[in-house]
N, C-alpha and C positions, 0 to 999 in steps of 0.2 A: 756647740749648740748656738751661741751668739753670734758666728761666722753665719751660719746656714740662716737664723731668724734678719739677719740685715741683710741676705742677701734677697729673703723673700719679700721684706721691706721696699730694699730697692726697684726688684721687679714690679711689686703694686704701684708703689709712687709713680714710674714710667708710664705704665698702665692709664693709671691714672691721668698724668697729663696731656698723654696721648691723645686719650677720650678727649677732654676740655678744652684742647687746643687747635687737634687735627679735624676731629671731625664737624665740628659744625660749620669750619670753609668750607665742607663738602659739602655740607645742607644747605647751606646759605644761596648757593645759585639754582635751588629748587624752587626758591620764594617767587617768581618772577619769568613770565615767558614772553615771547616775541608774539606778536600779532599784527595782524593789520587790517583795515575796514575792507569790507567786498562789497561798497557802494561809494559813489560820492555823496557827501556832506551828510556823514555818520554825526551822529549829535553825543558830546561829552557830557554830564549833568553833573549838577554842583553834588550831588546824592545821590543813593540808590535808589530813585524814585522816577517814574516818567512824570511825576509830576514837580518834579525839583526844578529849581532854575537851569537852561540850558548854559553854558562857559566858554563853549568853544566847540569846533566843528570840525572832523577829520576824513581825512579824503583816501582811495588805495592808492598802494605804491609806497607808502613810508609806514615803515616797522616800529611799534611803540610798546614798551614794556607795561603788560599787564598781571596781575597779582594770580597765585594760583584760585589763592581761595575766591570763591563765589556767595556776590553781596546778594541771594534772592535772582534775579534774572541777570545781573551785572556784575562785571569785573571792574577792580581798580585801574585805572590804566593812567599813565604818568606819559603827558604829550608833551612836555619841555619842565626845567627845571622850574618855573613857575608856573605851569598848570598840573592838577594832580583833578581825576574828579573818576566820573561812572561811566560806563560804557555798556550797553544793552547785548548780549551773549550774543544773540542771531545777529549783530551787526559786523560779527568779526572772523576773519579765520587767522586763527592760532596754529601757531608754526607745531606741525607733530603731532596737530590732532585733529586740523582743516575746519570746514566751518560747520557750525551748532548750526541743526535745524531746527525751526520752528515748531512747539509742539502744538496740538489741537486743542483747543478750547475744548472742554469736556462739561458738559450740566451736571449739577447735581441731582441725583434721580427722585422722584418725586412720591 
């Protein structure tokens, strides 16, 4: 019976580190996708805001990593190891899912 329960031991513990070791390398390159601007002189903003300060200004043709998650209309996006800021969704196409269109202004009905 103590043979069988360390062996069920051992199997969980494996188990176990398995989970907490293996898988979140796998997750981890989910954080983060390729993009790049489908105009010249795309605007980066210090914030998720189009009213934030503008930082820096991105042209097509060069691939820049942006966040999956979505900040409101903007993704993170990281244009060199010292600029990190916002980037506006319709200014980009993202690799594997091409470019966000523009939605319509809609009124609120009265």
């Amino acid at each position: 019976m103590r043979l069988w329960c360390s062996r069920w031991y051992f199997v969980f513990l494996n188990f176990v580190l398995l989970q907490s070791v293996m898988l979140p390398s796998v997750y981890a390159a989910e954080k983060f996708r390729k993009a790049q601007a489908i105009r010249p002189d795309v605007q980066i903003y210090s914030n998720a805001s189009f009213d934030a300060k503008i930082i820096h200004y991105i042209k097509p043709g060069d691939f820049y990593y942006i966040s999956n998650k979505t900040f409101g209309p903007f993704y993170k996006i990281k244009v060199s190891d010292k600029i990190l800021g916002y980037v506006a969704d319709t200014e980009l196409n993202i690799q594997g899912v091409g470019a966000i269109q523009e939605k319509s202004f809609v009124d609120d009905p009265e």
